[in-house]
C-alpha beads as a LAMMPS data file, in Angstrom:
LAMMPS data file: protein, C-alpha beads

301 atoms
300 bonds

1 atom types
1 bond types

-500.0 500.0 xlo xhi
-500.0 500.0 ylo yhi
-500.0 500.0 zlo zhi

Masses

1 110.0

Atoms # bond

1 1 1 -352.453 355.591 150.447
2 1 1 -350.877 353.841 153.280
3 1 1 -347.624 351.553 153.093
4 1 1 -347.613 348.906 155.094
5 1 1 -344.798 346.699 155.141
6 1 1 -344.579 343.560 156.643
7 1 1 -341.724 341.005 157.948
8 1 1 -341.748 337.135 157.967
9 1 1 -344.372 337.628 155.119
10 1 1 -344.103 333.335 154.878
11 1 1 -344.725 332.575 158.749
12 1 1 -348.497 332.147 159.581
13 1 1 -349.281 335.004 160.343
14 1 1 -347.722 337.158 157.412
15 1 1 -349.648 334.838 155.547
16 1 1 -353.176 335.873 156.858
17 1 1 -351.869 339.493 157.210
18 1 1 -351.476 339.155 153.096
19 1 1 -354.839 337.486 152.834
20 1 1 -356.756 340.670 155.026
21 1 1 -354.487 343.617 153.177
22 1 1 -354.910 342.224 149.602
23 1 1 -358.983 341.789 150.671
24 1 1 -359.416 345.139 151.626
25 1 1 -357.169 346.509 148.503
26 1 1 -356.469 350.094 150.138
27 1 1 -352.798 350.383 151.265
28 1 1 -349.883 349.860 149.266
29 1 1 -348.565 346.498 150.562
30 1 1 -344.789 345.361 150.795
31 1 1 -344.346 341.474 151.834
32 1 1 -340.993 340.896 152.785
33 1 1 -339.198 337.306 154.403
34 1 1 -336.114 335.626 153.978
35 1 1 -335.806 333.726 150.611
36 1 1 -338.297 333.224 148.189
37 1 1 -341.773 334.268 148.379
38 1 1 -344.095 331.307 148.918
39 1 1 -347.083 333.282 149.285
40 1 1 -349.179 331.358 146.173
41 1 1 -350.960 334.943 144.943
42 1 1 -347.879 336.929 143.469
43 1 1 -350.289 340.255 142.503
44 1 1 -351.440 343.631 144.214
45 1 1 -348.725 343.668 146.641
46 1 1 -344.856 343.891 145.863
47 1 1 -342.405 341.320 147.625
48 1 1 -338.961 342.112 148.342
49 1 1 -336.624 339.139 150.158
50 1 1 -335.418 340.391 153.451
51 1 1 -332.852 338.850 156.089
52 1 1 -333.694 340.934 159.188
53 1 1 -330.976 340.086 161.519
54 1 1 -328.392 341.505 158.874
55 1 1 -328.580 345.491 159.424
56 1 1 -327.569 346.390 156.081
57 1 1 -330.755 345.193 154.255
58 1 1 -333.318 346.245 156.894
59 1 1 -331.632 350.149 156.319
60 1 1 -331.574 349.195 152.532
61 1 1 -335.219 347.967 152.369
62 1 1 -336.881 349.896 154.615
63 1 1 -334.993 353.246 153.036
64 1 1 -336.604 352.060 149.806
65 1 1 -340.307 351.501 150.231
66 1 1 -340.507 354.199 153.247
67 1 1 -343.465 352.908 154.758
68 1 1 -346.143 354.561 157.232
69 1 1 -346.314 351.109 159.356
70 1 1 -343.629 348.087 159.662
71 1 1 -345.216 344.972 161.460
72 1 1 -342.660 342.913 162.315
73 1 1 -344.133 339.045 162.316
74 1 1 -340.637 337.265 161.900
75 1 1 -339.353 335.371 165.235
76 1 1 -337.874 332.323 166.563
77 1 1 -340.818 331.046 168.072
78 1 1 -339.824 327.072 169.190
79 1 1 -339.494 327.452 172.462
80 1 1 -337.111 324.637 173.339
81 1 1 -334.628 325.353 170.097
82 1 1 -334.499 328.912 171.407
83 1 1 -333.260 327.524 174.732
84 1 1 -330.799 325.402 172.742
85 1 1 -329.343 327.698 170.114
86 1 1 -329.081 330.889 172.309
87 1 1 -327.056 332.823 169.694
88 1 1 -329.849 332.811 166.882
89 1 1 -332.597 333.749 169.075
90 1 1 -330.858 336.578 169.854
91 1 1 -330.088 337.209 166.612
92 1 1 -333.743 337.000 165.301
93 1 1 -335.858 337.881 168.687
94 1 1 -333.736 340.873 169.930
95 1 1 -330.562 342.396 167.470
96 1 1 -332.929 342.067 164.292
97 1 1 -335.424 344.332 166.581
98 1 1 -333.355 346.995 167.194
99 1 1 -332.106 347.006 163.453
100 1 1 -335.620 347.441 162.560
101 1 1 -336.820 350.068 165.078
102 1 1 -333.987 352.042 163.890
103 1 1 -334.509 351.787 160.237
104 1 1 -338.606 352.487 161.054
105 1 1 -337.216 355.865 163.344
106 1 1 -335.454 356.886 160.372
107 1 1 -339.038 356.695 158.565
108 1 1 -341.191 357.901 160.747
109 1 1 -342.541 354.838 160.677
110 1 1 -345.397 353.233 163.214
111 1 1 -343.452 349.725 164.238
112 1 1 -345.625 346.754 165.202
113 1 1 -344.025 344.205 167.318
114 1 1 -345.544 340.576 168.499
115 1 1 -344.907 339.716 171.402
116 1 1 -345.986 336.840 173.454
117 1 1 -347.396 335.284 176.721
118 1 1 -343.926 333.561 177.602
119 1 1 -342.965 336.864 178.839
120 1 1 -344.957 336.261 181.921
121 1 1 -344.590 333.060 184.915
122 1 1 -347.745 331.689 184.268
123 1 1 -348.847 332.064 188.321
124 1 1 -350.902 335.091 187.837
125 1 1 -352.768 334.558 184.426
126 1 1 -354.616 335.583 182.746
127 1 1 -352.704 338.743 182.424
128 1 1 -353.344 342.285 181.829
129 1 1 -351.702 344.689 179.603
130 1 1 -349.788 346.020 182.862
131 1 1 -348.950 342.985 184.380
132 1 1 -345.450 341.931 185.298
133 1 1 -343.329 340.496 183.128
134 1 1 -341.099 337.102 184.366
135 1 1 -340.304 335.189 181.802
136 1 1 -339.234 331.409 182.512
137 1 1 -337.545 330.472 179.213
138 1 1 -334.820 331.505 176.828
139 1 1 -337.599 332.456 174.518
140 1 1 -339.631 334.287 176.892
141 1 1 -336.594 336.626 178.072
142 1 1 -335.832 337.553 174.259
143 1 1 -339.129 338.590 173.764
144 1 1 -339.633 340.784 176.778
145 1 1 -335.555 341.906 175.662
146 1 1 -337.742 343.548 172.452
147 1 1 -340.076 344.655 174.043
148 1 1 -338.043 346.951 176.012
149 1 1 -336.563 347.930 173.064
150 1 1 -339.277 348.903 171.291
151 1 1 -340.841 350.801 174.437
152 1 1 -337.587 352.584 174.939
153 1 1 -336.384 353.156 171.264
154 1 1 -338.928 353.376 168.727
155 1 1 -340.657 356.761 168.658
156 1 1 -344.042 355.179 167.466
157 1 1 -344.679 351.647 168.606
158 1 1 -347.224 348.963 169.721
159 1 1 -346.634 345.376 170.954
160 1 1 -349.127 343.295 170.518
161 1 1 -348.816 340.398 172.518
162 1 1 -350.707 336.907 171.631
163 1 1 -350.736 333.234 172.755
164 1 1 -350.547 329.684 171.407
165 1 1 -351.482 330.676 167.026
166 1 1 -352.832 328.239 165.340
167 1 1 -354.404 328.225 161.503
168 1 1 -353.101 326.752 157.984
169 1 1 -351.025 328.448 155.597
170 1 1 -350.975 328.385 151.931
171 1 1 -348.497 325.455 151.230
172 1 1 -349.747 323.329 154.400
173 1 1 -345.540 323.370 155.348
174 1 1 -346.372 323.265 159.112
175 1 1 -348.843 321.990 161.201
176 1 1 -350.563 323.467 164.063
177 1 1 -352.441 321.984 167.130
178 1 1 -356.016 321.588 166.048
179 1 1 -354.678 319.836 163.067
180 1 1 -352.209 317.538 164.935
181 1 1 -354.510 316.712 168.004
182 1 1 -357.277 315.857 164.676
183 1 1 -354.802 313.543 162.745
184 1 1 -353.400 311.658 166.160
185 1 1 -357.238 311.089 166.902
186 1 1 -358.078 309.898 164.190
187 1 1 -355.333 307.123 163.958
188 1 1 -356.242 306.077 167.937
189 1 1 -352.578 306.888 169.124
190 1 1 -352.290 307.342 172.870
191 1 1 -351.623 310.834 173.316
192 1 1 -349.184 312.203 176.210
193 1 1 -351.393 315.744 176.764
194 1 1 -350.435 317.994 179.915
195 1 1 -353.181 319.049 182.259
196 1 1 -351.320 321.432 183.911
197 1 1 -350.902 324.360 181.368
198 1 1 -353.524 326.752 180.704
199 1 1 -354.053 328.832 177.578
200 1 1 -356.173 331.129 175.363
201 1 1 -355.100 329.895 171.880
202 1 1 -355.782 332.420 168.736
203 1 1 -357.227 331.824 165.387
204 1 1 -354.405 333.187 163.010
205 1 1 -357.309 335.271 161.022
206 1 1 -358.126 336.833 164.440
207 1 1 -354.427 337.908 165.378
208 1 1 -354.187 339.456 161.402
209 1 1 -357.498 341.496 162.286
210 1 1 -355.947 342.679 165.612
211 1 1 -353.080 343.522 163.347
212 1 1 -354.918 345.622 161.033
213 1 1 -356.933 347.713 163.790
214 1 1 -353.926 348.354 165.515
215 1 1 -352.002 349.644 162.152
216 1 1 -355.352 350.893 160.974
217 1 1 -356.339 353.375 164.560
218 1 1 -352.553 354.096 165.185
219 1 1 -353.031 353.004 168.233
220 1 1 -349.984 352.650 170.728
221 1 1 -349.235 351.067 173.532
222 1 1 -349.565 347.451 174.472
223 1 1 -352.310 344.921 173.236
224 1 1 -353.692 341.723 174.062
225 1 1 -355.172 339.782 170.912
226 1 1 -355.599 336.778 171.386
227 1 1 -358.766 333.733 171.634
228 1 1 -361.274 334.730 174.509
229 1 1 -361.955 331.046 175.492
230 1 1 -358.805 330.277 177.948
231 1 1 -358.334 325.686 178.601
232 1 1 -355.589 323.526 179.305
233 1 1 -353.594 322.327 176.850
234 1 1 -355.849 318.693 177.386
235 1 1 -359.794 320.312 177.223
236 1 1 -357.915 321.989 174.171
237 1 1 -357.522 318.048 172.651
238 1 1 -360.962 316.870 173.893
239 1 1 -362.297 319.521 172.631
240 1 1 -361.038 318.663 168.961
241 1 1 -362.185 315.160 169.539
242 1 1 -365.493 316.339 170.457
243 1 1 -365.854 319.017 167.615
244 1 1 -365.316 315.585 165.121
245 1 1 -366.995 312.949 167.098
246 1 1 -363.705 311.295 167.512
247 1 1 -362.809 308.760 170.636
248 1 1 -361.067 310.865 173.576
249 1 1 -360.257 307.387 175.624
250 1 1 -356.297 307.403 173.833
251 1 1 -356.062 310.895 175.929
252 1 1 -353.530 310.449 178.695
253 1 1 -353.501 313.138 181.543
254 1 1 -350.157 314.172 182.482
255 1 1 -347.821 316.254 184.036
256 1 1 -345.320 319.215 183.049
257 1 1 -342.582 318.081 184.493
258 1 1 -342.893 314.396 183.251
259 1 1 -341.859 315.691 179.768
260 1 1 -338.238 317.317 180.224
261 1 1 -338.857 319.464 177.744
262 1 1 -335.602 321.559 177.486
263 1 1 -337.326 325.431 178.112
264 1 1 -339.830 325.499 181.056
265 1 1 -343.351 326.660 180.657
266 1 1 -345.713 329.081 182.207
267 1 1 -348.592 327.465 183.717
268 1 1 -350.898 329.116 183.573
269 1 1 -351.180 332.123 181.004
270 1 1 -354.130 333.541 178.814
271 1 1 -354.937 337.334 178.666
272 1 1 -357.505 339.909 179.646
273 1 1 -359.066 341.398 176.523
274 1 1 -360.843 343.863 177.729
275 1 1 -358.454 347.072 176.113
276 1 1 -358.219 345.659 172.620
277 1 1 -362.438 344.629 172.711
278 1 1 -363.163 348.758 174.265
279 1 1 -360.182 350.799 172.197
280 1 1 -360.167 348.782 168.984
281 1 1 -363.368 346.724 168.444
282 1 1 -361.563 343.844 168.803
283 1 1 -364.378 340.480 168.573
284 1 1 -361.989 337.138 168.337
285 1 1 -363.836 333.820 167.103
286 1 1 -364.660 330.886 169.920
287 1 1 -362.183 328.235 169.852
288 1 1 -365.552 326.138 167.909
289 1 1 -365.679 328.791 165.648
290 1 1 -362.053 328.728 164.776
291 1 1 -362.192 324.858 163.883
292 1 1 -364.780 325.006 161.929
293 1 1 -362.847 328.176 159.978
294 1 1 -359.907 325.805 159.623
295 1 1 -362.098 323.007 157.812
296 1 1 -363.609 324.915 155.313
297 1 1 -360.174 326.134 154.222
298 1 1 -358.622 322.549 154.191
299 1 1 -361.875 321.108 151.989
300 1 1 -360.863 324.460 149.461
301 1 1 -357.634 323.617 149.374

Bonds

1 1 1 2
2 1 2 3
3 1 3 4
4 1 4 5
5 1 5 6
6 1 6 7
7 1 7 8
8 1 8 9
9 1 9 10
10 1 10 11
11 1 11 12
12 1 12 13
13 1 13 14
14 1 14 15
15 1 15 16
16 1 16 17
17 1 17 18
18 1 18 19
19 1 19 20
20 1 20 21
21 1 21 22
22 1 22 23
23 1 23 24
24 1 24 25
25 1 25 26
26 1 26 27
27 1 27 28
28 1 28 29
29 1 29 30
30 1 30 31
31 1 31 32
32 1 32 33
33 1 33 34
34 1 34 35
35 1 35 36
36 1 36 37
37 1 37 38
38 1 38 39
39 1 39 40
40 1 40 41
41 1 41 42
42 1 42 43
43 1 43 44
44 1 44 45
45 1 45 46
46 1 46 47
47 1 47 48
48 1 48 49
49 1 49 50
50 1 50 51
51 1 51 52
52 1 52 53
53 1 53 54
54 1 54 55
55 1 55 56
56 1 56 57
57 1 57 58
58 1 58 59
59 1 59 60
60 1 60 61
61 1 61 62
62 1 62 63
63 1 63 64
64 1 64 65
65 1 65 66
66 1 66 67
67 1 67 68
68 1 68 69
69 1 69 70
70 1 70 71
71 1 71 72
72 1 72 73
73 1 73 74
74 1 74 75
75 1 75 76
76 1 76 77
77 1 77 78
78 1 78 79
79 1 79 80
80 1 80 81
81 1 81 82
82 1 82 83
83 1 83 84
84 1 84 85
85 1 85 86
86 1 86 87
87 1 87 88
88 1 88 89
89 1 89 90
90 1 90 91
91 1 91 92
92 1 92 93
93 1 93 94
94 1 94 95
95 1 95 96
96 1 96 97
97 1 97 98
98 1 98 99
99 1 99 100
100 1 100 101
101 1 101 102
102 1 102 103
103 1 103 104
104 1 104 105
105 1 105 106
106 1 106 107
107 1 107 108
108 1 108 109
109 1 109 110
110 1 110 111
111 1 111 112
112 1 112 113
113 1 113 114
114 1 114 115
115 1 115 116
116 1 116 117
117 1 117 118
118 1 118 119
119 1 119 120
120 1 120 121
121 1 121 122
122 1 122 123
123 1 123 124
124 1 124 125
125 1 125 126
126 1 126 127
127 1 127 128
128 1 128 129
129 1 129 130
130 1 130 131
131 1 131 132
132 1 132 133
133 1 133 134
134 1 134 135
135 1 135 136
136 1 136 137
137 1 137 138
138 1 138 139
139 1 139 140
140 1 140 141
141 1 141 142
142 1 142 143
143 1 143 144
144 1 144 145
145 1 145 146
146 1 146 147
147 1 147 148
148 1 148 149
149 1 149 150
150 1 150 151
151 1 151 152
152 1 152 153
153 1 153 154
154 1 154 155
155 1 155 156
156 1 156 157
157 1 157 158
158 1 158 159
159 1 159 160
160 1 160 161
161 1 161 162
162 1 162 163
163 1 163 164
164 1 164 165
165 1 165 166
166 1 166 167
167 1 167 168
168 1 168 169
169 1 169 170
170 1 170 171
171 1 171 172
172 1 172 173
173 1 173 174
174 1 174 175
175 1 175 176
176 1 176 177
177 1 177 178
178 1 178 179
179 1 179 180
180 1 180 181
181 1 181 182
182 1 182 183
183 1 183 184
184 1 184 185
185 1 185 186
186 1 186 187
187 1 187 188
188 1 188 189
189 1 189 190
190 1 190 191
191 1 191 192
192 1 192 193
193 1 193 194
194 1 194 195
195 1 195 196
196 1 196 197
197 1 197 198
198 1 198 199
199 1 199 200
200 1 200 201
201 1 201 202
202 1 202 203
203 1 203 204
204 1 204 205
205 1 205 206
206 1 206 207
207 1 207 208
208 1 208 209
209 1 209 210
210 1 210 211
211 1 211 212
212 1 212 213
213 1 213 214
214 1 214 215
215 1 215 216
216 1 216 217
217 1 217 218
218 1 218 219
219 1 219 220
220 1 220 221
221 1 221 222
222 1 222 223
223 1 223 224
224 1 224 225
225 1 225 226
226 1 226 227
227 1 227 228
228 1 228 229
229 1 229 230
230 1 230 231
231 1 231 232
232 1 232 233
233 1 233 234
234 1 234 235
235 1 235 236
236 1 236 237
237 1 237 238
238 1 238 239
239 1 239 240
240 1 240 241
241 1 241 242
242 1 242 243
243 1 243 244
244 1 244 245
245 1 245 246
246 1 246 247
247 1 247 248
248 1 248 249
249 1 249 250
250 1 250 251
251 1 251 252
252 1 252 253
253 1 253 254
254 1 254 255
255 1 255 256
256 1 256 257
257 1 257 258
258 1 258 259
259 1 259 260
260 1 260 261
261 1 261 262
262 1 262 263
263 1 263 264
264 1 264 265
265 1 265 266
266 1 266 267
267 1 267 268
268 1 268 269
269 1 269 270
270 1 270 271
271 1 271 272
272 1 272 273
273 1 273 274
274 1 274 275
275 1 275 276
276 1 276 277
277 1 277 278
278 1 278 279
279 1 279 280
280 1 280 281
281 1 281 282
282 1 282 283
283 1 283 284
284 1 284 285
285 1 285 286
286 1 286 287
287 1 287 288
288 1 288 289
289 1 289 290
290 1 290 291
291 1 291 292
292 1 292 293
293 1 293 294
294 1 294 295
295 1 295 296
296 1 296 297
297 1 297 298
298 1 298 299
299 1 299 300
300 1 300 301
């Protein structure tokens, strides 16, 4: 029996990861995050709490469950407080990568790390596996940083590289897009959506799958899992409004750069799929299909 251990086991996507290992009930599962575990099932999986940007307790932990596969989940992902706290990005998106390649070399572990499509300028997209990197943000340069790490260090890797997650997790502690867009609908607020910024967004559930097949075939090398339907960030809105017969006339086109948002953004991004659909069997969910996946959890919950 496998051991797969996982990092940021509270983030969104450790979350679903959790969900999909403890469904299929055939590895021997290791959650691990910083703090407490506030995953709400606390059975057939062990957790163990886990500050990755402090070396000595990835080379404790790891040393200690010696697992087959380490998928590393945990990053600073806010784009603009990446730009303005430099010092723990780095911490999190690049030195607590190299700790953990290390740690998963001493193993002979398989090392998963996400990656992301702020890595790229947004004037080519969508983007390839091989395509060139030129990242235009803080965040987008400490990603690629790992990356390079990982292709140069680790001596069994994959990067899987997604774009704009959304889904719920178990204590509802964040929001995500579909949600938001929904609840500012609903209450008729004018809404300030750009027009200008193009992406594939991914159903949580559907970056977890890629996940698994990727752990699952071994496979190495780099991936692109993300949602197959690519839309600005404003069709993404109407499209919500449309999908619950709410009124789009609050919607206000507008511009990038009429937001000085701290971290610049790629315009246009979204990602070929055609690798992780051919290698791995890889079949994401329509953006519809993904809503409606996200209500029927929210009326369980």
């Amino acid at each position: 029996m496998k051991t797969i251990l996982i990092t940021g086991s509270n983030g969104l996507l450790g979350q679903k990861l959790i969900d999909l290992y403890l469904e299929n009930n055939d590895v021997n599962l290791i959650a691990t995050a910083r703090g407490d575990n506030r995953y709400p099932i606390k059975e057939g999986y062990e957790y163990a709490a886990l500050d990755i940007t402090l070396s000595d307790q990835v080379q404790h932990v790891i040393k200690k469950y010696k697992p087959d596969c380490i998928i590393n989940t945990a990053a600073m992902t806010n784009v603009d407080q990446c730009e303005g706290n430099k010092s723990d990005a780095e911490n999190l998106n690049i030195n607590a990568v190299s700790y953990l390649v290390k740690a998963a070399n001493n193993e002979g572990a398989h090392f998963i790390q996400l990656s992301t499509d702020f890595i790229f300028d947004g004037k080519d997209g969508p983007y390839t596996e091989d395509a060139q990197p030129n990242p235009l943000s803080f965040y987008g340069e400490t990603k690629l940083k790992a990356e390079n790490i990982v292709k140069n260090q680790a001596k069994k890797w994959s990067i899987i590289r997604t774009v704009l997650v959304y889904g719920i997790v178990h204590d509802m502690s964040r929001s995500n897009i579909v949600l938001w867009a929904k609840n500012a609908l609903e209450k008729g607020q004018p809404l300030k959506i750009v027009d200008d910024q193009f992406r594939s967004p991914t159903l949580a559930e559907d970056l977890a799958i890629g996940c698994q097949l990727v752990e699952h075939n071994e496979a190495e090398g780099v991936y692109n899992i993300s949602g197959k339907d690519q839309m600005s960030i404003v069709s993404l809105v109407e499209r919500v409004a449309d999908y619950f017969q709410l009124d789009k006339s609050t919607i206000v086109r507008v511009s990038s750069s009429t937001l000085n948002q701290p971290a610049k953004r790629p315009p246009i991004t979204g990602f070929n799929l055609d690798k992780s659909v051919k290698q791995l069997g890889y079949n994401p969910h329509s953006f519809e299909e993904g809503i409606e996946l996200l209500m029927r959890q929210l009326t369980t919950k």
